[in-house]
N, C-alpha and C positions, 0 to 999 in steps of 0.2 A: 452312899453318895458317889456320884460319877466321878472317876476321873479326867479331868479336865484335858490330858496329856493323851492318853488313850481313845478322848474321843475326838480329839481332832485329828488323830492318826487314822481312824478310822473313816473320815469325813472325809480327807483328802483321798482317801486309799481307792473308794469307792469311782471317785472321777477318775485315778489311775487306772482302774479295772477296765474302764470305759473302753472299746473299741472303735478309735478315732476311720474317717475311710478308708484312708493308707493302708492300714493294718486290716479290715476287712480284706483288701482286694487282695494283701498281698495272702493272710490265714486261707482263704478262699480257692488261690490258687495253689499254694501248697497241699492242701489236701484232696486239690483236682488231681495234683501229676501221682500223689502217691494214693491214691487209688480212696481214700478216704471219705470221699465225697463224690457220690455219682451224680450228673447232671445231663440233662438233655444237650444233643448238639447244640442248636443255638448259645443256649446259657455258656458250655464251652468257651463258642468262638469270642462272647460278649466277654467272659474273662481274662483271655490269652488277648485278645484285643486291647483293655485296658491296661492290663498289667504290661502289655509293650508300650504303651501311652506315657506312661512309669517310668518304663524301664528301657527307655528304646538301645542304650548300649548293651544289652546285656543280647546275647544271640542266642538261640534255639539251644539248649541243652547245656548252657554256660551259666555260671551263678557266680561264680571269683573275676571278679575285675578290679584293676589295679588303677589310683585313682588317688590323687593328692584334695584334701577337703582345706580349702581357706577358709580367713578370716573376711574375705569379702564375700565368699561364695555363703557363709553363714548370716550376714549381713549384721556383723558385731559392732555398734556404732559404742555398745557398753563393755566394761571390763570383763564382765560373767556373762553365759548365756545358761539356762539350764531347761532341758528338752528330755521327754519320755523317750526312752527307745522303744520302735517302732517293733512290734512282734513278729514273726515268721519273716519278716524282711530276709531279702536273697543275701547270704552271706561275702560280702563285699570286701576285699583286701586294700583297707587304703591307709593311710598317713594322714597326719594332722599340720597346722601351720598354727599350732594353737597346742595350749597344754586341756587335758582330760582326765576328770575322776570321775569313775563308774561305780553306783552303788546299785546292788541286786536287794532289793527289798523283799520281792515274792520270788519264787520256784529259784529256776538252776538255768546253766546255758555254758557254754563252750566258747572259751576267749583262746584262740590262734595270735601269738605272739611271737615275732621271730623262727615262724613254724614250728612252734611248740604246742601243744595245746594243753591249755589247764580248764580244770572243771569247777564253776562259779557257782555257789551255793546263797541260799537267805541270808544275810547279814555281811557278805565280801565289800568289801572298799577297796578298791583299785585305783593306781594312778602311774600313770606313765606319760614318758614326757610327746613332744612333736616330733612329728617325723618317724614316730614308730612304725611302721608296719605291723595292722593288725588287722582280725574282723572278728564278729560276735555270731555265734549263731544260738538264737534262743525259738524255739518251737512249741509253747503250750501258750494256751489261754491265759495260764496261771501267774504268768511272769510279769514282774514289774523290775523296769531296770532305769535308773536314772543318769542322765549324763550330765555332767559340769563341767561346760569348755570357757578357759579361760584366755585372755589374748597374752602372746607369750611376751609385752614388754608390759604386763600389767601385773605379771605373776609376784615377784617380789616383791613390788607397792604395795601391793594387796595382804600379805602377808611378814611383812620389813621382821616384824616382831619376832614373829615364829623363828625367821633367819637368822633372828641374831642368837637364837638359843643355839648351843651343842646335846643334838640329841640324833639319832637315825634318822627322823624326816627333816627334820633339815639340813643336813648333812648330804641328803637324797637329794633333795630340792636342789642346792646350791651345786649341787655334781650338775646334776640335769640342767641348769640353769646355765651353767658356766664351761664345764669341763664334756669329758666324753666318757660315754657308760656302755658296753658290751650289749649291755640288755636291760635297756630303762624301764624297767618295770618294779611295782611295789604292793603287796597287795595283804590286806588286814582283814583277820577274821572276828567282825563283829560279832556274829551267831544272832542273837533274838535281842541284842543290844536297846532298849526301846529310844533312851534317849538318842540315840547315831539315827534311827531311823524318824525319830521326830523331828529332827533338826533339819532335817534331807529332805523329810515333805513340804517343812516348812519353807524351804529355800524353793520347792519346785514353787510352791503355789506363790510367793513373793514373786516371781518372777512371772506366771503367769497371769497373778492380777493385778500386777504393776501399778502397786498404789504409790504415794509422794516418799522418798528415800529408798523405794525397794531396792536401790544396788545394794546402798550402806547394809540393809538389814540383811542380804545375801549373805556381806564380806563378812559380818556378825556372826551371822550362823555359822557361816565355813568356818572360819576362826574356832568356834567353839567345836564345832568336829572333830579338827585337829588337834586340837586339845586334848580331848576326850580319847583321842585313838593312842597318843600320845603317852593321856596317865593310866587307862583300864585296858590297853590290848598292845602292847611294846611287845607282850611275849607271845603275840599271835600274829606274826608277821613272816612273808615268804617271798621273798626275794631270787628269782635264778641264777643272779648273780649281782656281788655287791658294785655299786659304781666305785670305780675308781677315781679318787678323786683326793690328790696329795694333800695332806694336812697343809705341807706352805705353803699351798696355792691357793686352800681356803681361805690359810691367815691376812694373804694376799689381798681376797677379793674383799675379805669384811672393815680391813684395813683403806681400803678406797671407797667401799659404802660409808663410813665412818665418815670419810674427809673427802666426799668427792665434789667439794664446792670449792677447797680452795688449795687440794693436793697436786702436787707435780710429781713427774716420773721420779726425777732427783731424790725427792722425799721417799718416795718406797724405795728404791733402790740404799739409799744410806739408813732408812729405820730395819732393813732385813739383811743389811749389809751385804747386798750382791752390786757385779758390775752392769753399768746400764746396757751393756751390749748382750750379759749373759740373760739377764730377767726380761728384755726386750724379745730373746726368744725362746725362752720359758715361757710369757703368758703368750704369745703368739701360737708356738706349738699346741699347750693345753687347752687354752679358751676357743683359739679361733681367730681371737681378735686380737689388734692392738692396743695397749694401754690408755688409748686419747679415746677408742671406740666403745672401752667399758666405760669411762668416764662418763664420755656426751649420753648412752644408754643411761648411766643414773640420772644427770641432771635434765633429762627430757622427762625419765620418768616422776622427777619431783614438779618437774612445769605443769606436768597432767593431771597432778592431784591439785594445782593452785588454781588450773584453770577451774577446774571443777567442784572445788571446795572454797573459793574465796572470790572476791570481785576487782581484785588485783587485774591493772590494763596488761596488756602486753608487754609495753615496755617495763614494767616495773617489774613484771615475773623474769625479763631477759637478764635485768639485772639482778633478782634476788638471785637467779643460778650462776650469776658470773658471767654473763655472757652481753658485752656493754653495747654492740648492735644488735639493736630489734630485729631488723631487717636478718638479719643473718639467724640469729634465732626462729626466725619463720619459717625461714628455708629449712634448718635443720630439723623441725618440728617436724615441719611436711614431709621430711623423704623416714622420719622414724612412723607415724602416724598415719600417712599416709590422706592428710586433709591438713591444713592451715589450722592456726591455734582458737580463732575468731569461730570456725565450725565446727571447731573440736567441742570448743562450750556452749554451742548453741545447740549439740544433739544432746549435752547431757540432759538440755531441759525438754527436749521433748519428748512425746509417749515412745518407747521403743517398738517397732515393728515384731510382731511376735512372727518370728522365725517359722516357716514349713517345713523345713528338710529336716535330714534325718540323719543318725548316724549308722 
């Protein structure tokens, strides 16, 4: 009897194999410049032609270009985006404005992080936060690499659960979240894992045929990845370096995730018994921000999941977060969101545009 689980791995794998045009033009001219593929003048110029079509910042004999990737430039109207990486693509050095987990399903490739470079094999799960500096170079046929970009105020909604556990990845999570890491990088070695790699096709293909709930079923599946990395591979894990990230700063942060509808600064200062001047530049130095800045960051993030999960008006979400002008709740929505609350729930319900770019 078939296995049900194996053959849908197999189903998707198959359109993963696929060589979208991207990845033609770009396989095409990699193996024009390294001598691998001989073609007639014309064919030449018609290749080197497109691939600057492509590629126009990239100049004669240059392939590292340095290059921040947005959340608008990916055009993320939803929490998760998940996209095939594009094969022999020119090895590109940029950052994110978004968090990224990389799974290599087939063959191998070369991830440059912080000018290091590590060697990605079948079954790696990667994850590093925004703003890294990195690029991917993968070169065969063989290779299937999947990306999962998330928007960086959606990351702990989307995983609240996982957060509240004490374990390495969320201990990771909340460093990279909140605090500063040497070298945010995190990376598991599945091997031939079948369930890690079924759950990852499944999330590609939810995303690409965007049937009714596909985010939910995303956030499901990721969830249970993490789970799974969690309970079967803790002891396969490689880090360059651990984040640092103070036990009292976490206790800090889960302590105002806890109570961030109706906590005051007062209150954490007297439940950790510091003075308000001292932990005023405690979380300022570690996090980045001020204490009213992580606050409004949760209760925007809790408005976003009402918007979008319930039929709750506006004014009544301004109030369920504490916040007793609408009006001023709108503003502050928009300058986190970057759209108005009224358009925020009006893109959950529409088809998502599937993304072209690349990473």
């Amino acid at each position: 009897m078939e296995n049900p689980v194996l053959s849908i791995i197999q189903t998707i794998e198959e359109k993963l194999m696929e060589f979208n045009p991207l990845e033609i033009v770009c396989r095409d001219m990699y193996r024009m410049k390294h001598g691998l593929d001989h073609c007639s003048q014309p064919e030449r110029r018609r290749r080197i032609e497109k691939y600057r079509e492509l590629f126009p910042e990239i100049s004669s004999g240059t392939e590292q270009i340095s290059h921040v990737l947005t959340e608008e430039m990916f055009q993320m109207e939803s929490s998760i985006v998940v996209i095939k990486h594009c094969r022999f693509l020119p090895p590109r050095l940029h950052t994110h404005a978004f968090f990224e987990l990389f799974y290599i399903a087939k063959g191998e490739c070369i991830h440059t992080c912080h000018s290091h470079d590590y060697h990605l094999k079948e079954g790696d799960f990667c994850l590093w936060e925004y703003n890294s500096p990195h690029k991917i170079c993968s070169y065969s046929d063989d290779f299937i690499g999947i990306n999962v970009l998330i928007r960086q105020n959606s990351f702990d909604s989307i995983f609240f659960e996982l957060l509240s556990e004490q374990s390495i990845l969320s201990n990771y999570f909340k460093s990279i979240l909140y605090g500063n890491t040497d070298h945010p990088m995190i990376i598991f070695r599945t091997g031939s894992d079948v369930l890690i790699r079924y759950y990852i096709y499944r999330i590609y293909d939810e995303f690409r045929e965007k049937e009714p709930y596909h985010q939910n079923m995303i956030s499901n599946y990721l969830n249970t990845v993490l789970i799974i990395l969690l309970r079967e591979h803790i002891r396969n894990v490689i880090t360059a370096q651990k984040p640092s990230c103070d036990q009292r700063l976490l206790g800090i942060l889960e302590y105002i995730q806890k109570n961030y509808n109706t906590v005051t600064f007062s209150d954490v200062c007297r439940h950790f018994n510091y003075s308000s001047s001292y932990l005023s530049r405690l979380i300022k130095k570690s996090f980045g921000l001020s204490f009213s800045q992580i606050v409004q960051h949760k209760r925007m993030e809790k408005a976003s999941w009402l918007l979008k999960e319930t039929d709750m008006t506006v004014s009544e979400i301004a109030a369920e977060i504490n916040c007793s002008d609408a009006s001023h709740f709108c503003r502050i929505f928009a300058k986190e969101y970057h759209m108005p609350p009224v358009k925020f729930r009006e893109m959950q319900t529409e088809p998502l545009q599937q993304s072209s770019n690349v990473i």
